[in-house]
Every structure is written in C-alpha cells, then in structure tokens.
N, C-alpha and C positions, 0 to 999 in steps of 0.2 A: 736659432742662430747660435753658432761656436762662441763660447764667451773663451776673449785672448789674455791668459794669463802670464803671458810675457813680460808687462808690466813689472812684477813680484821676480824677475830674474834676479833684480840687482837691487839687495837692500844693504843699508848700512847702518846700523844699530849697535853703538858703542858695547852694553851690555851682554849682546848678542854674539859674538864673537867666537872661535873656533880655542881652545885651550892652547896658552901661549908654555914657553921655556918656563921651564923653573928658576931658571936664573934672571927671569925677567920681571920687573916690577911690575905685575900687571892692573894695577887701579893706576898706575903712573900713564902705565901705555893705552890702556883707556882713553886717560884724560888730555895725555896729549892727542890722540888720535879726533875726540871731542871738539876740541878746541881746533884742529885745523879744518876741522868738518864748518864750522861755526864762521871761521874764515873766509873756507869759499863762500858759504849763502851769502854772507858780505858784500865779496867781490862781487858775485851774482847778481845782487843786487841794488850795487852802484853800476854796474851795466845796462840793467836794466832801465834805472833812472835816467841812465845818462843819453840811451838811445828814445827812450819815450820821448825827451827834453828837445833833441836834433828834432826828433818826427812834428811835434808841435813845432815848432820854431817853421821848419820847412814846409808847413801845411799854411801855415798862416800868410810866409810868403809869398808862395805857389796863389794862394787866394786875391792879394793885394793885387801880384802881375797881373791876376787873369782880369780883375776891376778894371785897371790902366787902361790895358788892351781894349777892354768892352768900351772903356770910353773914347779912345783916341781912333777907334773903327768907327767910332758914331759921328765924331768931332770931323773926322780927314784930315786930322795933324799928322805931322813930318815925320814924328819919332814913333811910327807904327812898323818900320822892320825895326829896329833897335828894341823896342819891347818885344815881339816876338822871338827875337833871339835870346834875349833874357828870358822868354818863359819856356822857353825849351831848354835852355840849361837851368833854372828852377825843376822842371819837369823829371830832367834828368837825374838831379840831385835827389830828389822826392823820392825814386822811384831806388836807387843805392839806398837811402836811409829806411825805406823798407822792407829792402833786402836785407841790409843789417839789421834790420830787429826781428825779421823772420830767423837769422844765424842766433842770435841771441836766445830765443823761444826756444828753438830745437835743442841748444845747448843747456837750458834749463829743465826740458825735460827728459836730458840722456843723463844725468844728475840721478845719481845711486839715491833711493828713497831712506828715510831716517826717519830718526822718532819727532823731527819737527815737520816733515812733510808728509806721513804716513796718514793721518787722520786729520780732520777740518770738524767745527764745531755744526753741529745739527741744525740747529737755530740758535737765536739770541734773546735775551728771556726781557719784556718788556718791565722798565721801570715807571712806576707811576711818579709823579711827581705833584705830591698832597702834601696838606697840611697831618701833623700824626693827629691821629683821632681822640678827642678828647670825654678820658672816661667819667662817668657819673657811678655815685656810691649810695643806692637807695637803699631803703629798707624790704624788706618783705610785702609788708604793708603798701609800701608807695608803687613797688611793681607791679603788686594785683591789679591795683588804681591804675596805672599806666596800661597792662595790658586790657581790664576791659574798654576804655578808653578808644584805644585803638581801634581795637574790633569794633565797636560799636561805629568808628566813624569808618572803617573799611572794609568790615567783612566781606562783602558782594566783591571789591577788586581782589582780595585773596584768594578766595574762592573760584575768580575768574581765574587767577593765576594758575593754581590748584590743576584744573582743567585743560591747561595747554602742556605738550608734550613735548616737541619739538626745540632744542636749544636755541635755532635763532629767533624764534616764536616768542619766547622765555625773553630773550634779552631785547628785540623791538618792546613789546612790553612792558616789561620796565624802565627803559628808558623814555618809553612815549610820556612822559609825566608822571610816574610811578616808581621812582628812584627812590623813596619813604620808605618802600615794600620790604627794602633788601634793610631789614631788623630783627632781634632775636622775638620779637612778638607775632611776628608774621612765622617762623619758624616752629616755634608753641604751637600758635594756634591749627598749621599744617599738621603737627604731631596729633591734635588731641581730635581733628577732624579725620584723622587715618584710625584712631581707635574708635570712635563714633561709627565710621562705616566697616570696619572687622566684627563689632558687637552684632550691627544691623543685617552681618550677612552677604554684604555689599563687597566682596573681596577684589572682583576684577576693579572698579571705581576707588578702592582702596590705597592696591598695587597704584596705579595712577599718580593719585597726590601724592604717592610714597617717592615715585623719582622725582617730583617739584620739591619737594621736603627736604629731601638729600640735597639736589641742587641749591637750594638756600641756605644750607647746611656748611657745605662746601664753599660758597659764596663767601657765609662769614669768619668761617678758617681760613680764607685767604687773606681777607682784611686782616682779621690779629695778627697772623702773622707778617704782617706787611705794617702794622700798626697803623693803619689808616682808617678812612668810613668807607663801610661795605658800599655805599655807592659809587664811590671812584674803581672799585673793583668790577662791577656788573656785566661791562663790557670785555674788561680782559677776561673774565674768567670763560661767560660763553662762547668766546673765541676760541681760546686755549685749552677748553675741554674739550672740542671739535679735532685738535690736531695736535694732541697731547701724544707723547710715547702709548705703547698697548700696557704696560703697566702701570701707569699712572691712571688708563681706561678701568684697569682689570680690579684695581682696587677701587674704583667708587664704585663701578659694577657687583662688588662683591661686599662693599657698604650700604649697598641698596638691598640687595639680598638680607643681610644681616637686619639693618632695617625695619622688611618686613615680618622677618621670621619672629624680634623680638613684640612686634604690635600683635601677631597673633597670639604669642602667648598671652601677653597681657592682658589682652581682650577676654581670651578665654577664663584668665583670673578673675579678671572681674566680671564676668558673669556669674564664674562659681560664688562670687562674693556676696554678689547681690542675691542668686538663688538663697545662700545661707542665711542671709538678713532677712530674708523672706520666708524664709522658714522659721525662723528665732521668732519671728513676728507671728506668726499661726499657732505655735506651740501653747497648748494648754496647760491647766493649773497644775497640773503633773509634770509636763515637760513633755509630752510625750505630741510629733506632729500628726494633726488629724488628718490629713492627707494619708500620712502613710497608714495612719492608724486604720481610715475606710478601706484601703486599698487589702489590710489584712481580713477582713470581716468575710465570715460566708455569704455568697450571692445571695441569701435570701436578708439577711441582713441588713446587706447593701439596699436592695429593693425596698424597705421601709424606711431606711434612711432620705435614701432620695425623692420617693414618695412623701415622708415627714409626716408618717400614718403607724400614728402609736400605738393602737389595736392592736396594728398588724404585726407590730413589734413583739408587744407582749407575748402573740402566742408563739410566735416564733423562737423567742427566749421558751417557752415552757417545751416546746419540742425537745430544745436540745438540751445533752448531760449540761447537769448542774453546774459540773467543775469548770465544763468550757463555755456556758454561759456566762459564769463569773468572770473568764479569763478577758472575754470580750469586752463585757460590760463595765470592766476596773478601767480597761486602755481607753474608753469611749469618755470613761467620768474624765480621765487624766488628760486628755486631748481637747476637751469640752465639748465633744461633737455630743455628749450625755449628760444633762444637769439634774443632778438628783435634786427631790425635794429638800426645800430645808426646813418647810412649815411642819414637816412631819417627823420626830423623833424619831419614831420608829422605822426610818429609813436609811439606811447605812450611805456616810456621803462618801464612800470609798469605790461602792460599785451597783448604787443605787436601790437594791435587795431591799426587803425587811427583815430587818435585825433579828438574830433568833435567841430564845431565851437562854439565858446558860442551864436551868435544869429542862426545859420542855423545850423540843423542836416545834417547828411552825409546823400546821400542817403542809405536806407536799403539794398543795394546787396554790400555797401561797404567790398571792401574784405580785412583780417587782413597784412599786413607787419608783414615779420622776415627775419633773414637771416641764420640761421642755428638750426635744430633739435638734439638735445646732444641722 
C-alpha cells in the first residue's frame, strides 16, 4: 500500500523558516508569527468546544423528544402531532450541528502542522502512589544474620522463582503471595546460586537464573529510584518491561549479557583459587607439589610408587646415574611423597642417600635408606 505523504506538504515551524531581509528583525518576526500561530489553536479550539457543547446539548434533546413520543404513542394523548413535529425539527437541528462539526474537523485538519501538532507523547509513564520506603542501617554483622534468615525460611520459593522464564510468569508469582521476594536478599542469593552452577559446569541452568537475577535486579533500581518498596514496583515493572522502547530492551538485554560474562569469570577465579589452596595444602616440607613432583618421575618410578614396593624402588634407583637419582629423590623428600629415615644418622634427610664420608666414598652398590613411600 502507497503510504500518502501529502500530510507533510504544509508545515509551519517558527524556527524553520526560509531566510528573511536583513533589514528585518527576525527572532521579532519569528515571535510574532509564533504568537499568532498560538492564536489560531485558541480560536480553533474554542470552536471546537463550542460545537461539541451545541452537539451534546442537541443529542440530549433529540433523546428527551424521542421519550415523549415513545410515551404519548403508548398513552393515545392529543399532543402526539405536536411532538412529532418538534422531533423533526430537533432531528433537523441535530443533524446541521453535525454538519457543523464535521466543517470544524476538516478545518482543523487543513491547519498547517507546527512544532505543537507535529508529535503526540508515546505513552504516559505510570505513577505509583506509595508510601517512600523506609531505609534500615544495619551492620555487616546484622545483614549476614538477616540474609541466612531468609534463605533458610525461602530458599525453595527463590529457587522456584529462579526457574521461571517468562515475564508475566515472574510477575503472577510474585504477586501470588510472594511480594517478600522482591529484596536485596533474594537478589544475593540468585547471584551466588549463578556462581554455584558456572563452578558445577551447569552453564545453560546458569544463563537461566542469570535473566531472573537481572530481573530482580532491575526490579530494585526501580524502586530506589522511585524511593519506594520494591513491592509496589512488581507489577509496573513486568508490565513496562513487555512494552518498553527497543532501547531500554537493549540495554537490560545487554545487562544480562554482561551479567553472565562477569559470573563466568568469577567462577573461573575461583576455581583457579581453590585448585591453589589445594595445592598449598599437598605441598611438602620442601615446598615443592607431590602431584607434580610424580608426574615428573620416570615411568618406572612412577610404577613403585604406585605400587608403594620399596624393593622395587631401591633397585630401580641403583639402575639409574647417580646425579639423576639424586635429582628425583631430593624432590620426592621435598614433596613428602619420600620420608627418609630419621632413626638413621647416616642417612641424608635431604635426599634420603647414605651419607658419604668426607675422606672415603661409600662403596658404589651402597643402597639408599627410607623409611616410608607417601
């Protein structure tokens, strides 16, 4: 279908104007031209009034005749031509004062368009009308208390919450008796339940609670800025998030994104954090992790360790050069996967060896001292 832009033929926009004389004041001629623009809508609009006023007035009329009539045709009274003559010139009058406001119409919309009839507002933005919300000033201490509290008496409805997708889903819910929900403790506890399942691997169920999160989130920025309790909010907000402008969509869409992108890192932090603490935690009297430390050992090595067949050890130490049996067998003491003896002087606690004289070597089939394989 042709869209008709003949509409836009005839605008009138003070501002907007073609370049006047130089010898002319022109913010004057503007402002007169303004002001008589401002004039007509006036007249315009005491026409208007004034024909809507006739039209009521004559409808109401028109209405009472027709009553009359209806009764005095049921009755068989006298004055039944006399009233249909009066309702035919009622009729007649009616039907001029709608012709007159049909002239008025058309003359209001051949009316050059201006910066007050160009644009009309979108929507009208809903006021709540609350009490302002009254802040509390706890400590540290009193919020931990407050938020396990909570949890403990609602996890399971959070969690429900968590679980639903859908905006108006979101907002029957909460208002079904669960107006409590919309708090910063419910919005915690969404966060720290989004990191919970990014650790566990859980990413799509993650994403999930991550747009209930946001939406609670959102929920309560509306309130502060509104200074009221996020429960008087609940219902504007799922509303108005439905039929919001695409930029006011694009940015929570793109809040939700952000969102999830910083839980993933976080999560990834703190795993690296926890591998480290767990590692700090294995790390033997050297410092050095026995984990990594097996992982360096030759296969045959490996195989007596795992085995925990110290025989098997021994000889396999006497196989190999001296210098790289030492090199093993210092990281094994430092790691504790190797406890050297300590009942034995003569056994080096550094790399479990026997100690060698400072003027006489040991002989060469000398075999190492330990006393236990980790």
């Amino acid at each position: 279908m042709p869209v008709d832009y003949s509409k836009w033929n005839k605008i009138e926009v003070s501002d907007d104007e073609d370049d006047t004389h130089p010898n002319i004041d022109t913010p004057s001629l503007f402002k007169w031209r303004h002001e008589a623009r401002v004039q007509r809508m006036e007249e315009m609009e005491k026409k208007k009034k004034a024909v809507e006023e006739e039209k009521r007035k004559v409808e109401a009329k028109l209405k009472e005749v027709k009553e009359r009539v209806e009764r005095e045709e049921k009755d068989g009274g006298d004055n039944l031509d006399e009233l249909r003559k009066t309702l035919n010139e009622v009729e007649k009058n009616a039907a001029e004062v709608s012709a007159k406001k049909a002239a008025v119409d058309k003359e209001e919309r051949s009316q050059p368009l201006n910066v007050d009839t160009l644009s009309k507002p979108g929507f009208s933005k809903s006021v709540i009308n609350t009490a302002p919300l009254k802040k509390e000033v706890l400590t540290e201490e009193e919020k931990e208390k407050r938020m396990k509290k909570f949890v403990k008496e609602n996890e399971k409805l959070i969690k429900e919450y968590g679980m639903i997708r859908k905006f108006d889903d979101s907002k029957r819910f909460l208002m079904d008796g669960n107006t409590h929900l919309a708090c910063d403790e419910t919005a915690n506890y969404l966060v720290i339940w989004c990191l919970d399942l990014e650790m566990e691997e859980k990413r799509d169920l993650m994403e999930h609670v991550a747009h209930q999160c946001i939406c609670m989130q959102y929920l309560l920025e509306l309130a502060k800025q509104l200074d009221t309790d996020p429960r008087a909010c609940i219902s504007s907000f799922f509303t108005k998030i439905q039929i919001a402008d695409q930029d006011y969509k694009n940015a929570f869409y793109s809040e939700l994104d952000a969102f999830k992108e910083r839980i993933r890192k976080r999560a990834a932090e703190k795993i690296a954090e926890a591998m480290e603490e767990e590692r700090q935690e294995r790390l033997g009297p050297g410092g050095l992790d026995p984990m990594e430390v097996f992982e360096a050992l030759p296969e045959k090595m490996k195989d007596c360790f795992e085995k925990q067949d110290i025989p098997m050890l021994q000889q396999v130490i006497k196989e190999l050069p001296e210098e790289e049996a030492r090199y093993h067998m210092k990281r094994c003491v430092d790691s504790g996967l190797w406890v050297p003896s300590k009942e034995d002087p003569g056994t080096s606690t550094e790399d479990g060896f026997v100690k060698k004289d400072d003027e006489d070597e040991a002989p060469e089939n000398e075999e190492e001292v330990y006393s236990e394989v980790k």
